[in-house]
Structures are given as structure tokens and as C-alpha cells.
N, C-alpha and C positions, 0 to 999 in steps of 0.2 A: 778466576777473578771476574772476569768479563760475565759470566752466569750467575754470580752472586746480584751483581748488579740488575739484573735484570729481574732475577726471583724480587729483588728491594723495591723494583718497580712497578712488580705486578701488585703489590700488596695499594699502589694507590692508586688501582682501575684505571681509568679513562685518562685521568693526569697523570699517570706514572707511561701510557702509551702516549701521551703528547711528548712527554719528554725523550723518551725512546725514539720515536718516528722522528724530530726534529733532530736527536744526534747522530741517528743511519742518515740523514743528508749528507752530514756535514765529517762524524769521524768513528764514529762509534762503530766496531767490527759484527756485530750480531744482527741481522737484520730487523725491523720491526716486527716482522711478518709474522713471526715466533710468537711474542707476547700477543699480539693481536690474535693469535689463533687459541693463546692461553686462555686469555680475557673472555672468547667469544663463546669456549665450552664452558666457562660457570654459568654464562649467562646467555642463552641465546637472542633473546628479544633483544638483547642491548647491542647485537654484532654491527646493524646497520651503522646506530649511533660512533661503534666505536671504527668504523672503517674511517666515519668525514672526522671524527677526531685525527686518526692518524694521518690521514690524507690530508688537511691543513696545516699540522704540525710541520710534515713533510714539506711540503711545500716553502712555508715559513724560512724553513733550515736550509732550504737549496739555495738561494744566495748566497746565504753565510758560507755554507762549503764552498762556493763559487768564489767568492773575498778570498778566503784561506788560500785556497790555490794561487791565486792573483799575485799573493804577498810572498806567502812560502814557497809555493812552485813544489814539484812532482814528492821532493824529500819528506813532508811529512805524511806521505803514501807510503812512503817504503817502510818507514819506522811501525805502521799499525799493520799493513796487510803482505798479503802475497806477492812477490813479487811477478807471478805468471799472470795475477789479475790483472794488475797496472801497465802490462806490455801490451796483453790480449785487448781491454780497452785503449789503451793507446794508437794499436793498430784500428782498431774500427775507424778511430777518430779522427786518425788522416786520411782515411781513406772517403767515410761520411758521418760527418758530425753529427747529423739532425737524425741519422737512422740507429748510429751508434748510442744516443742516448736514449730513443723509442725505445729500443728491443735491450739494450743496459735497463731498461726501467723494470723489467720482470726474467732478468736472466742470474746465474750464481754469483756472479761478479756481482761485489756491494754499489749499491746505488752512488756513494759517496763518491767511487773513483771517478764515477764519469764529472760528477756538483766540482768536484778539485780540478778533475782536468779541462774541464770546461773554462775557468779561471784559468790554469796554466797556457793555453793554446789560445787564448784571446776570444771564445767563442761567445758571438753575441749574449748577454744574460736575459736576455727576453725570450729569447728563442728556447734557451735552455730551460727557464719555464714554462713557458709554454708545449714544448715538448715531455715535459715529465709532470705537467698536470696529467697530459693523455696517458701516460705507461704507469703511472701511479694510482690515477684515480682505477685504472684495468683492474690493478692488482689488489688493491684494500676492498672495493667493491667487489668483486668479486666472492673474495671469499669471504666478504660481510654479508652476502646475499645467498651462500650459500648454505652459513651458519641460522639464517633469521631462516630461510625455508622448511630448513632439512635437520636443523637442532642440530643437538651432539651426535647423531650419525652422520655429518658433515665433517668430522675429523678424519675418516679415512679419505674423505674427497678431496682435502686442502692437499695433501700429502704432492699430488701429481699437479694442482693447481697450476704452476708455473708452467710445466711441461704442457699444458692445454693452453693456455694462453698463447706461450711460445709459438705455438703449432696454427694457433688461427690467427693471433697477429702478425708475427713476423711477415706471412704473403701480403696481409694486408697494408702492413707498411712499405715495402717494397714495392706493391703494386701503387700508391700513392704517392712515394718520389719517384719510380718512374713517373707518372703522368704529369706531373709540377717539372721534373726536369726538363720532358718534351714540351710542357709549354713555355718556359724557359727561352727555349730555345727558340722558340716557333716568333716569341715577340724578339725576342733579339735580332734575327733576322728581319723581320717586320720592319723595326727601328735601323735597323742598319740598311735596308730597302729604299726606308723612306730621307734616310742621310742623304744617300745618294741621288736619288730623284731630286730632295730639293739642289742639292749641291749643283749640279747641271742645269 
């Protein structure tokens, strides 16, 4: 059912992946990534154009999955997806929000679960886009940039897409809340130095 819909979608190009990319925020079980790669073998020249299509749409939708969750809470997760997705991100997400939804932006777990539980767990919604600008724009650009270079010999490229990204984002994610945490820290201290100095 769910690939009918999306062959329905490809038949209207650019706005049929707006509406795709805006409902993988928010509920939609197919990633966009699929049509966008469909899209990008008819037409190569057009792959840049159709990545900042999708990558706006996207963007767009992540609130609204963020509302969703707010309202309905974890149960209308369960009813569309996997239930070892919504645990596996649930776990990240206690443990780190801001890195859980980085490395959720281009991992097999749908983007959606983190837009919902993001809502569910009260996590700031600025932050939440702001961080899936970054893990989003990764993954449509990329293999919009791959398609505009390299043509339709880029379809066996997208294939490991994710798994490249994976591999050189994730350190660099990692390496990047380390460094915000230690300074975190470093002012907290600071500030709790300078309490006490004046307090005396």
C-alpha cells in the first residue's frame, strides 16, 4: 500500500517529493530518500534542485511531527512502525537528545521517530530543528550532489550513502558535544567560582 503511494507521488516530480519528505517528518513509514533517488535517475541535472525541495519540505514537517507527539505521545508510533525502532531511539534519547537526533538524521530508524519523540520527552523544538537541519541537509545533499556530478552512475553510489555518512559523521558529532560539554562545564565552574568569590 504504502509503495503505491509513493510510485502516486513520483508521477508529480519535485511536488510529489515535497509531500513525501514533509510526511517522513512527521508519519509516513517509507523514507524520502527512495523517491528522491527515483526522481534524481530521470533526471540528473534536476537532483540538486530536488534535494533543497526535499530538505525544506522536511524541515516544514518536523514541527508538525514534533506537535503530534506533544498531543498523542509515543502510541501513534507504535501503530505505524517497528517497535525495536521506537525503543532503540528512545534509548539514544535518554541518554542524548541532541546527538540522538544528529546521527537519527541518516541512520535506518525513520526520521519521524525521533520529530514524535522529540514532542513526547519535552525536547526543546528549536533545537530539534536546528539539529535536523544539520543531519538532513547531510543526507538530501549529498546524494543530490552525487546524482548532479556523477549522473545515473550514482545509483550504485547512493546505495551505501548512509553508511558513509554514518562513518564520517557520527565521530564528528561526537567529537563536537564532547567539546560543548567540556565547555559547559568549564563555564559552570567559572560561574559557580565567581558565586562564591562575590558571596565572601
Amino acid at each position: 500500500m504504502f509503495q503505491n503511494i509513493v510510485d502516486f507521488l513520483a508521477d508529480f516530480g519535485p511536488w510529489g517529493l515535497a509531500i513525501h519528505a514533509f510526511l517522513d517528518a512527521v508519519i509516513f513509514p517509507i523514507p524520502a530518500f527512495f523517491l528522491q533517488v527515483t526522481l534524481s535517475l530521470m533526471n540528473p541535472s534536476t537532483a540538486l534542485w530536488l534535494a533543497t525541495v526535499g530538505y525544506i519540505a522536511c524541515l516544514i514537517g518536523t514541527p508538525v511531527g514534533y506537535y503530534l507527539g506533544k498531543v498523542m505521545g509515543k502510541s501513534v508510533l507504535y501503530k505505524f512502525l517497528k517497535k525495536e525502532w521506537i525503543d532503540a531511539a528512545t534509548d539514544r534519547f535518554q541518554k542524548n537528545g541532541e546527538a540522538a537526533i544528529l546521527i537519527g538524521s541518516f541512520t535506518p530508524i525513520p526520521f519521524k521517530v525521533f520529530t514524535i519523540l522529540s514532542g513526547c520527552l519535552n525536547f526543546p523544538l528549536w533545537r530539534l530543528i536546528g539539529y535536523a537541519a544539520i543531519g538532513r541537509g547531510l543526507k538530501f545533499y549529498i546524494v543530490g550532489c552525487l546524482f548532479y556530478f556523477y549522473g545515473r552512475a550514482a545509483e550504485h553510489m547512493v546505495k551505501d550513502v548512509s553508511l558513509y555518512i554514518f562513518l564520517v559523521g557520527v565521530p564528528l558529532i561526537i567529537i563536537f558535544l564532547l567539546i560543548r560539554r567540556h565547555r559547559s562545564k568549564k563555564r559552570a565552574a567559572a560561574d559557580n567560582q565567581e558565586s562564591i568569590s562575590s558571596g565572601s
